[in-house]
C-alpha positions as CSV (number, residue, x, y, z in Angstrom):
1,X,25.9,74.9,87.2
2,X,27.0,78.5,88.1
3,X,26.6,77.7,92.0
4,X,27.5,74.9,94.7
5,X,23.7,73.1,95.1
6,X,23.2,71.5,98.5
7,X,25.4,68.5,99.3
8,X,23.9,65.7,97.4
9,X,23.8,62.3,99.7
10,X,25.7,59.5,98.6
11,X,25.8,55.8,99.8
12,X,28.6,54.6,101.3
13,X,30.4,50.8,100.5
14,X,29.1,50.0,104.6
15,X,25.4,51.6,103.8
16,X,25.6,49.5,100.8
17,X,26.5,46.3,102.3
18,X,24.3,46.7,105.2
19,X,21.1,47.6,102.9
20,X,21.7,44.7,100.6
21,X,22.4,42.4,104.2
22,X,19.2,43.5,105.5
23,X,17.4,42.7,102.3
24,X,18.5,39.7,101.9
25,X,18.2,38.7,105.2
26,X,14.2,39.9,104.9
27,X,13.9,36.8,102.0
28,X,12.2,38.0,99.0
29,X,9.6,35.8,97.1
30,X,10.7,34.2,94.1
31,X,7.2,35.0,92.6
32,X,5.0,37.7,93.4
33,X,1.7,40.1,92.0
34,X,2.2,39.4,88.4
35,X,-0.2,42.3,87.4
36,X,3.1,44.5,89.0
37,X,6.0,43.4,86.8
38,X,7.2,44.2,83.5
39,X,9.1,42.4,80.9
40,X,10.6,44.7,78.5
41,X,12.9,43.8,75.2
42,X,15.3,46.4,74.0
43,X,16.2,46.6,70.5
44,X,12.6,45.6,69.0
45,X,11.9,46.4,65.7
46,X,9.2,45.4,63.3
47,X,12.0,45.3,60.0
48,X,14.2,42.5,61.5
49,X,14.1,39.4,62.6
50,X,11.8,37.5,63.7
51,X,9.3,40.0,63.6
52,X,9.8,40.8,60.4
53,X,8.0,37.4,59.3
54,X,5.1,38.2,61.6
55,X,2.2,40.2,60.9
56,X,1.3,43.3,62.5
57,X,-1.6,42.4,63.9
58,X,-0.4,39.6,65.2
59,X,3.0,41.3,67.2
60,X,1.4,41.6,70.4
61,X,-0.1,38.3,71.0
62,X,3.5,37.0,69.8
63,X,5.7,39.1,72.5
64,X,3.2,38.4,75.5
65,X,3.3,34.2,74.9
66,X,7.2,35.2,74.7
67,X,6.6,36.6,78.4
68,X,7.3,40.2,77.2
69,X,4.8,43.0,77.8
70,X,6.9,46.1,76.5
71,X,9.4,47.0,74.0
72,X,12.2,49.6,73.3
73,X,11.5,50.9,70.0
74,X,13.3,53.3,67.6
75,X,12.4,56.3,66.1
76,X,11.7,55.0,62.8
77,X,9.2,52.1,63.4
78,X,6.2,51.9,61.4
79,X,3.3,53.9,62.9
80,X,0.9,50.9,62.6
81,X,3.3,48.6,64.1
82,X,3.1,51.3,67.2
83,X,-0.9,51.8,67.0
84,X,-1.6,48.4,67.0
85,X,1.2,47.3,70.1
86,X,-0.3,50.2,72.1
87,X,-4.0,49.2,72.0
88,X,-2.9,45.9,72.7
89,X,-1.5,47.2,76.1
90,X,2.1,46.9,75.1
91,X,4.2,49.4,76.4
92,X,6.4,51.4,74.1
93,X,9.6,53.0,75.3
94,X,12.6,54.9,73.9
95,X,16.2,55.2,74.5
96,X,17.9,58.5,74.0
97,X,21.8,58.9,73.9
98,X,22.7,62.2,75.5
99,X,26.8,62.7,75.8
100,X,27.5,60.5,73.0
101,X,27.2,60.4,69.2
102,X,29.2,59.9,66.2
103,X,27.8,62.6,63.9
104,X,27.9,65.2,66.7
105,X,31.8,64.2,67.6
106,X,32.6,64.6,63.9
107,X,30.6,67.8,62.7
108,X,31.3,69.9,66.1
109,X,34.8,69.3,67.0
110,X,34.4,71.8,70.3
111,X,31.7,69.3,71.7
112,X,34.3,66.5,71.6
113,X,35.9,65.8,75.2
114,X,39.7,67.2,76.4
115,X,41.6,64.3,78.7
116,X,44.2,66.2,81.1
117,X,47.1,66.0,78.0
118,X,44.6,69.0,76.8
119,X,43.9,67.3,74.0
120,X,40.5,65.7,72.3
121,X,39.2,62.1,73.4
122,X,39.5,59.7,70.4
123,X,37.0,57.5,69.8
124,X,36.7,54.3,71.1
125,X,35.8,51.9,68.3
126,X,32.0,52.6,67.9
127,X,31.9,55.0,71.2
128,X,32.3,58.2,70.2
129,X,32.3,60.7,73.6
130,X,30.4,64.1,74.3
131,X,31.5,66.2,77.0
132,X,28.6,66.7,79.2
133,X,29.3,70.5,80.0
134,X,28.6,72.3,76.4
135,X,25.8,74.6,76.8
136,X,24.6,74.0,72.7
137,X,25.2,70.7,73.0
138,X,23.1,70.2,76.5
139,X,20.0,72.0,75.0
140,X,20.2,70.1,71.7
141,X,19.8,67.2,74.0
142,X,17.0,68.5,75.5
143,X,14.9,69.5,72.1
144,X,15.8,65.6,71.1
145,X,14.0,64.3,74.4
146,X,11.2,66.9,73.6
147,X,10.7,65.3,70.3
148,X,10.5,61.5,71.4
149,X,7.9,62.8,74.5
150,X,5.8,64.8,71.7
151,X,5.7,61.3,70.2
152,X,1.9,59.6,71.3
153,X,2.6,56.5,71.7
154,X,5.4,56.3,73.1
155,X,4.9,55.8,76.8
156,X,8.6,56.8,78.1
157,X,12.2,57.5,77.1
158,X,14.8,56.3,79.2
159,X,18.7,58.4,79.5
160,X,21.4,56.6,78.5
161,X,25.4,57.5,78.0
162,X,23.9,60.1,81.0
163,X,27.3,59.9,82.2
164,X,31.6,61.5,81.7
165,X,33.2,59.5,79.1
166,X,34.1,56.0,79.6
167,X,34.0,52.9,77.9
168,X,33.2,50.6,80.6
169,X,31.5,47.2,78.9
170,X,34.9,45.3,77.9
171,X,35.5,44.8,81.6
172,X,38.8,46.3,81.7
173,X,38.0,50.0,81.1
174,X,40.6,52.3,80.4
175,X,40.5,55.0,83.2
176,X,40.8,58.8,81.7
177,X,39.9,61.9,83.5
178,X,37.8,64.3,81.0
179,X,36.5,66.8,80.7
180,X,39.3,69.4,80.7
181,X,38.1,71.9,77.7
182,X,37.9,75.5,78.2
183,X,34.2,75.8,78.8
184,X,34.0,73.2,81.7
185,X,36.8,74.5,83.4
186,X,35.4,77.9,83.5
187,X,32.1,76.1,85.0
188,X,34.0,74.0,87.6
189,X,35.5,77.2,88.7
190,X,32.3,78.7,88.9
191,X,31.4,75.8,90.8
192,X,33.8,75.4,93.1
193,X,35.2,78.8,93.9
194,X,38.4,77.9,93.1
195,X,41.0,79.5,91.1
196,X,42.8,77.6,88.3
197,X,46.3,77.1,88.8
198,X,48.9,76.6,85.6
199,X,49.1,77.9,82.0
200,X,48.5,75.3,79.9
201,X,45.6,72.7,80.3
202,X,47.7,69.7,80.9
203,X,49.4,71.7,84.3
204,X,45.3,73.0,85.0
205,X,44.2,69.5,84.9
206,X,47.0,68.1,86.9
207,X,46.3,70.8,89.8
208,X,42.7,69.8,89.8
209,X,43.7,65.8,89.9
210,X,46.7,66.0,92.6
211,X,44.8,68.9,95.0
212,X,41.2,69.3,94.3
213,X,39.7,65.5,93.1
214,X,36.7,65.5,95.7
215,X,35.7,69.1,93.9
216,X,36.2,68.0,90.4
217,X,34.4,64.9,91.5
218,X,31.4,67.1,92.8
219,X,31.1,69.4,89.8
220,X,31.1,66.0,87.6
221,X,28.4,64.4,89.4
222,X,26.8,68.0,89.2
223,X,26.9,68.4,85.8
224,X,25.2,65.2,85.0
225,X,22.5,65.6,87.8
226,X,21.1,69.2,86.4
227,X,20.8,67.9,82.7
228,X,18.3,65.1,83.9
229,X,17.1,67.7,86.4
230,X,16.4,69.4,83.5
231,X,14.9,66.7,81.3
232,X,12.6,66.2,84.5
233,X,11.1,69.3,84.4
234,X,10.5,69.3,80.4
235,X,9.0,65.9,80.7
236,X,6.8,67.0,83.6
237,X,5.8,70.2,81.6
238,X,5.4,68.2,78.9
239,X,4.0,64.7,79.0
240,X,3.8,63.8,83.1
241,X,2.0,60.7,82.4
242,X,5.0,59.3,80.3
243,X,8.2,57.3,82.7
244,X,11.7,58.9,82.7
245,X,14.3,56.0,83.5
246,X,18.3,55.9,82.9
247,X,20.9,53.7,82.2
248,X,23.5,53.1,84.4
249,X,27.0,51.7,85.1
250,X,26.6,48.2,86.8
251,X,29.1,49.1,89.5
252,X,29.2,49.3,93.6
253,X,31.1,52.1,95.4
254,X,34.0,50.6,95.9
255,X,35.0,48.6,92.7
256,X,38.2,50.9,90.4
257,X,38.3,53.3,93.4
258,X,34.9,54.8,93.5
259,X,35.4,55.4,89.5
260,X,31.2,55.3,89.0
261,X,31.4,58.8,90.8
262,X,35.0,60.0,90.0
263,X,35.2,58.9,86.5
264,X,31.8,58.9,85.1
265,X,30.1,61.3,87.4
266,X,27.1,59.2,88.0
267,X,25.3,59.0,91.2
268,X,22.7,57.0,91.3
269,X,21.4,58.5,94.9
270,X,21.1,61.9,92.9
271,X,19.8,60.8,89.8
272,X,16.9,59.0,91.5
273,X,15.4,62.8,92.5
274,X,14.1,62.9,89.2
275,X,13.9,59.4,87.5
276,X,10.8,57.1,88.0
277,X,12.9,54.2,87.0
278,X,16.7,53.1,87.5
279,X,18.4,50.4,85.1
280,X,21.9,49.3,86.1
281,X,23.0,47.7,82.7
282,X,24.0,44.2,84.4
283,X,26.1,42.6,81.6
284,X,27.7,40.3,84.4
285,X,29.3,38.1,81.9
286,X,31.0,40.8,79.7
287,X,32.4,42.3,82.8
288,X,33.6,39.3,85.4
289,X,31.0,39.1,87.1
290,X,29.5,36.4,89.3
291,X,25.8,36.3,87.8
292,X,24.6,36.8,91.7
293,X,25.7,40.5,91.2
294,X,22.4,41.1,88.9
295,X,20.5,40.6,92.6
296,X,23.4,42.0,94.4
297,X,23.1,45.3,92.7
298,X,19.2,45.3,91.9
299,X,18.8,45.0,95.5
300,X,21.5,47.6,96.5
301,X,19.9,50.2,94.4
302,X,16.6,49.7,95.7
303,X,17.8,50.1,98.9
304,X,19.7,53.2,98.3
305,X,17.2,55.2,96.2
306,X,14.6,53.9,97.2
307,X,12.8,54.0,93.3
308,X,12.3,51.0,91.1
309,X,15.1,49.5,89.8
310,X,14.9,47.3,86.4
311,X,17.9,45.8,85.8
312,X,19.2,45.3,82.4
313,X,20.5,41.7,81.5
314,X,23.1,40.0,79.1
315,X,21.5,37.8,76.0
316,X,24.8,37.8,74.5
317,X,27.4,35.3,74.5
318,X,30.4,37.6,75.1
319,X,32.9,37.8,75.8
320,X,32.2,34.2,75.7
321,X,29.3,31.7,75.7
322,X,26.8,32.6,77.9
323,X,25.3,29.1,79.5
324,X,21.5,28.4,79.1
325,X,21.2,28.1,82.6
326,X,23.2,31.1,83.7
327,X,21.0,33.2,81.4
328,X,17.7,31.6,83.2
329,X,19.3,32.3,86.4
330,X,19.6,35.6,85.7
331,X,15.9,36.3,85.2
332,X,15.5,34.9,88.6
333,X,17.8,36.9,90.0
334,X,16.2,40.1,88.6
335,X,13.1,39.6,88.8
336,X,12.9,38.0,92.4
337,X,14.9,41.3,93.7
338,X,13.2,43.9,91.5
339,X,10.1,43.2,92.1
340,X,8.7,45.3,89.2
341,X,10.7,44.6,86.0
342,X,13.7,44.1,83.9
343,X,15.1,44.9,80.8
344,X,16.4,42.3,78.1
345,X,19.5,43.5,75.9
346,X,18.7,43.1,73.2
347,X,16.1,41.6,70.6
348,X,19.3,40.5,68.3
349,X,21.2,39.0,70.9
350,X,18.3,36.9,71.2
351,X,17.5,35.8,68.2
352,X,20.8,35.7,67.0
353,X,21.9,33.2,70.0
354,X,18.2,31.3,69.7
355,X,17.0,32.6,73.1
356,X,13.6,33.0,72.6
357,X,12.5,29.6,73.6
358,X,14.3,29.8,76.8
359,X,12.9,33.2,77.4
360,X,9.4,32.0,76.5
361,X,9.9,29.0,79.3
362,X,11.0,31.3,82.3
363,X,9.9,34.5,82.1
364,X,5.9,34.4,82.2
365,X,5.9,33.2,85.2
366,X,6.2,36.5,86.6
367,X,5.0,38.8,83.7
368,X,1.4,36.0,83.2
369,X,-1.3,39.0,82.4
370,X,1.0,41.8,83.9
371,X,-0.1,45.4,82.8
372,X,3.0,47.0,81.5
């Protein structure tokens, strides 16, 4: 980040809207080459329930009659568990959180995020911020994703908190400008050519808010774009047969003032240089929205980046009961605009909300003998 890259294209609300008319207008297939599509569940593991109760050998058979053909696993499943869902074709991903961690927040003070009073973000019940411009922190990051792609059998790891702080999933987010500590100042300055105007960093970051937003907007969606730049290049170096997806904010340009790009610094246009897969986390219940905005957005994104897009969809019942039929319509909805996949949030949601009969009903459909 120590110079101004090319300008980086970004999609307008009318390039938007006239993509998603355009597809729309084209009429997908509700089904389509099932051999193409994958089903993955977030959250599996082989400790809790109900695969706890199942045998290992016996795991993979069990998740493809449930429709799902590849699971998010953590770090500390059992290596059998992995051996045996691997040679029975079931794809094994990770999730990695990059600006985000409680440990991290509490044991290095200077990684924690400055808002524009100059002083430290506080927690947000169980989100706990990074700032995304600490050089120690940023390469930590980056030895982490080494260690998951070093891993054999895991066939991907996908970003997520790739993003400026923000708790966004309550749907009404609490808008807060960050990241205003000494370091990142020094790099938007470096970034911009621009001189920093005031004494204290409450006047700095008021300058930068009232006079120089579209630069501080720039140098945020920068800061975010050469980290997975970064993790590109390691993962190619390192493992190019394994997938690099992210997680992203479910939001179109214009909704809270174009707060994806000014707030969170996430441009999906950008990112998609150097992500094979892009997953919008679609939680259209938890925030307001219509469930026609998981096809809405699927099909946006596709447009716009032109990578696959695998949405990621609500189980839950918050922030109130989620209807049977809304949550079937929402596999619909994904998988008829995607094409190629989704992601189901998450394996406890499910089970907890006795899901996985409904799941078993509508999703093989599209995943029947699908490679994942």
């Amino acid at each position: 980040m120590n110079s101004r890259p090319p300008v980086i294209a970004r999609i307008t609300r009318r390039e938007w809207l006239a993509g998603l008319s355009g597809l729309m207008a084209s009429g997908l297939p509700q089904s389509f080459a099932a051999s193409e599509f994958t089903c993955a569940l977030y959250g599996f593991s082989s400790n809790k329930a109900p695969f706890a109760s199942i045998n290992h050998g016996d795991l993979a058979s069990w998740l493809r009659d449930h429709g799902v053909n590849a699971v998010f696993v953590y770090s500390n499943e059992d290596e059998d568990v992995l051996k045996r869902l691997k040679s029975a074709g079931v794809a094994l991903y990770q999730s990695m959180g990059v600006f985000v961690g409680k440990a991290d927040y509490q044991q290095h003070p200077e990684w924690r995020p400055v808002v524009a009073s100059g002083e430290a973000m506080k927690p947000d019940e169980w989100y706990y911020p990074l700032s995304p411009n600490h050089p120690a922190l940023r390469k930590q990051r980056l030895e982490r994703l080494k260690e998951r792609l070093q891993n054999p059998y895991i066939d991907g790891v996908w970003l997520d908190f790739i993003r400026y702080p923000l708790r966004w999933e309550n749907g009404a987010p609490r808008f807060e400008q960050a990241c205003f500590s000494q370091m990142s100042l020094d790099a938007f300055q470096a970034f911009s050519g621009l001189r920093a105007l005031g004494e204290t960093t409450s006047e700095i970051a008021q300058w930068i808010i009232n006079s120089h937003l579209d630069d501080w907007t720039a140098f945020k969606i920068e800061s975010i774009r050469s980290w997975v730049e970064d993790a590109a290049s390691l993962r190619d170096g390192l493992r190019p047969d394994a997938r690099l997806g992210f997680f992203g904010v479910p939001w179109a340009p214009d909704e809270y003032d174009n707060a994806l790009h000014r707030i969170v610094g996430q441009d999906y246009a950008a990112l998609a240089n150097h992500a094979d897969i892009i997953s919008p986390m679609i939680y259209h219940r938890m925030i307001g929205r219509p469930v026609e905005r998981v096809r809405e957005l699927t099909l946006a994104l596709k447009q716009s980046t032109q990578k696959p897009v695998w949405p990621v969809l609500q189980t839950m019942n918050l922030p109130d009961e989620l209807p049977k039929e809304e949550f079937l319509r929402s596999i619909d909805l994904a998988a008829s605009a995607s094409q190629q996949g989704l992601i189901l949030f998450a394996a406890n949601h499910i089970e907890n909300e006795k899901r996985w009969s409904q799941l078993k009903a509508s999703i093989k459909k599209y995943v029947h003998k699908a490679r994942p």
